[in-house]
C-alpha positions as CSV (number, residue, x, y, z in Angstrom):
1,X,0.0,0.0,0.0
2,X,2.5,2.1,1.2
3,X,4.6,1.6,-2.3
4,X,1.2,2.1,-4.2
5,X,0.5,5.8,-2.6
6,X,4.7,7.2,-2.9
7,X,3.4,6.5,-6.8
8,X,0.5,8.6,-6.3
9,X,3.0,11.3,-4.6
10,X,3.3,14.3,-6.3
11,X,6.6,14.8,-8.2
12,X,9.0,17.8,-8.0
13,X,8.0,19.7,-11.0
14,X,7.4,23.2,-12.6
15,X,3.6,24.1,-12.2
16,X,1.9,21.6,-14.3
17,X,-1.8,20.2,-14.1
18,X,-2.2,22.1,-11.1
19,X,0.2,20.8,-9.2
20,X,4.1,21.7,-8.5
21,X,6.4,24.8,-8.0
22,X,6.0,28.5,-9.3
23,X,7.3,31.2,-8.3
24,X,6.9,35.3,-8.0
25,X,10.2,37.9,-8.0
26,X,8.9,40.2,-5.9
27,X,12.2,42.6,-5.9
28,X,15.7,41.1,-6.9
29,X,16.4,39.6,-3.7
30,X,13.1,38.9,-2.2
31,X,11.5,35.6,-4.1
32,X,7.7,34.3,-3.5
33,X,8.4,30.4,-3.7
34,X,4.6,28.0,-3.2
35,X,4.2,24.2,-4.1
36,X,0.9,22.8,-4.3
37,X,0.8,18.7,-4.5
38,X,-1.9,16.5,-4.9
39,X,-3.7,14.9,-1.8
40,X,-1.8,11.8,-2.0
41,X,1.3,13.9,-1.0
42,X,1.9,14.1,2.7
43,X,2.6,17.6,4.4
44,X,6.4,17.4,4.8
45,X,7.2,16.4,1.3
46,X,5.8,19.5,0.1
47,X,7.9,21.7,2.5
48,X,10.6,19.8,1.6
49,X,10.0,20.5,-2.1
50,X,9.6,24.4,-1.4
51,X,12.7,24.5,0.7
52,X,14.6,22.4,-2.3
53,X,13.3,24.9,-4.7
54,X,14.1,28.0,-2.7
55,X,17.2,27.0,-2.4
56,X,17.3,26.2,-5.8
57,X,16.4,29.7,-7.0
58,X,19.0,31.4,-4.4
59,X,21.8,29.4,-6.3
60,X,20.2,30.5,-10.0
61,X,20.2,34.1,-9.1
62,X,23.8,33.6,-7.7
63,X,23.1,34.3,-4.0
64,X,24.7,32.2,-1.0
65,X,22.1,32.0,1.7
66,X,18.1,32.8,1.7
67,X,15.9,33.8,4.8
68,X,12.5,32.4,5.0
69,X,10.5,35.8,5.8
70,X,6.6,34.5,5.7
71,X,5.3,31.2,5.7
72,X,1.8,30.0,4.9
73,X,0.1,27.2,4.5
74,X,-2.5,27.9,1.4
75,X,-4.0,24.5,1.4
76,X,-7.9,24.9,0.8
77,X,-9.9,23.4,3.3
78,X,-12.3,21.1,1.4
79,X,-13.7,18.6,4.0
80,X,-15.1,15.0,2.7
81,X,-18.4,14.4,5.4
82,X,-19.9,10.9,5.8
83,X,-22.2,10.0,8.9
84,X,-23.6,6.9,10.4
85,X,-26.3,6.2,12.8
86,X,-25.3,8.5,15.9
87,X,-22.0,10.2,14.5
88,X,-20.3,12.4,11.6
89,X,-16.7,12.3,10.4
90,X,-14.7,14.1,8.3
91,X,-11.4,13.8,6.2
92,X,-9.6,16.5,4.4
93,X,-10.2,15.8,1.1
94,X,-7.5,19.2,-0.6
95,X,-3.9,19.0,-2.5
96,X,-1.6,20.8,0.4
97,X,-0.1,23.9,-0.9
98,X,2.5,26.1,1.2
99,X,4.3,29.4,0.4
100,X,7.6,30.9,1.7
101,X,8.6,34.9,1.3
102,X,12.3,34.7,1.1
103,X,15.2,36.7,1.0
104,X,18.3,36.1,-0.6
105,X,21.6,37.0,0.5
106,X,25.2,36.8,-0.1
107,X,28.2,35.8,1.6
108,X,27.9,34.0,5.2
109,X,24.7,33.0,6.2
110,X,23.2,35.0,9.6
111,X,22.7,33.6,12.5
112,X,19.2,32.9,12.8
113,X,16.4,30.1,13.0
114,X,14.7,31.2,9.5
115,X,18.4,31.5,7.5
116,X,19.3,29.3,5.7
117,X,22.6,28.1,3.2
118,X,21.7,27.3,-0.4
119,X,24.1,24.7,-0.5
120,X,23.9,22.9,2.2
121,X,19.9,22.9,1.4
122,X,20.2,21.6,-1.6
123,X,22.5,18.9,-1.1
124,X,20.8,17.6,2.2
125,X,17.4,17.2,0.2
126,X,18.7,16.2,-3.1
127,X,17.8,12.5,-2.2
128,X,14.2,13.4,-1.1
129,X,13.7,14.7,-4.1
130,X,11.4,12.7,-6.8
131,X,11.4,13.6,-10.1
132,X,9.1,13.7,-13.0
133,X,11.0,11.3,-15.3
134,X,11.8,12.5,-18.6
135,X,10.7,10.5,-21.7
């Protein structure tokens, strides 16, 4: 079962099918990073994604270190209801979606909870990462 859903998993990917990453330069050094999987994808494989791809886009616009300014979890709140005799339950039934504000920076990262080196991001995920396989 377990193998069966990691196959439903949403992939690391540009937006596509309304799933994936996108992103919004909101001046050159502060970036608006969201993924949005699909509801087969658990919570911390999306943040994992987002911080993968911010760090991603720190490296690409040639920064060292990015700061994670605003975080929010977009995820729509679609409830599934079913009831019985005597009680009613309910099961989130929406693709989670997060977004990060960041800042980028260069030279040595600061020393705070919400900085974060590029580098070291990328290559401590890198093996988390699934990707859509090329054809």
């Amino acid at each position: 079962m377990a193998t069966f859903l990691t196959g439903c998993a949403t992939k690391y990917q540009a937006w596509s099918k309304y799933q994936g990453y996108k992103e919004t330069k909101a001046e050159d050094d502060r970036i608006i990073v969201s993924f949005t999987a699909n509801m087969h994808t658990d919570v911390q494989t999306v943040k994992d994604y987002l911080l993968y791809r911010c760090a991603e886009l720190t490296l690409e616009n040639e920064f060292d270190y990015f700061i994670i300014f605003e975080q929010q979890d977009d995820t729509p709140r679609d409830y599934m209801t079913s009831s019985g005799v005597g009680y009613e339950s309910g099961q989130m039934n929406s693709a989670p979606t997060y977004s990060y504000v960041i800042k980028c920076g260069k030279g040595e990262k600061p020393n705070e909870y919400n900085a974060y080196n590029a580098k070291d991001v990328k290559n401590n995920l890198e093996s988390e990462i699934i990707r859509v396989k090329k054809k």
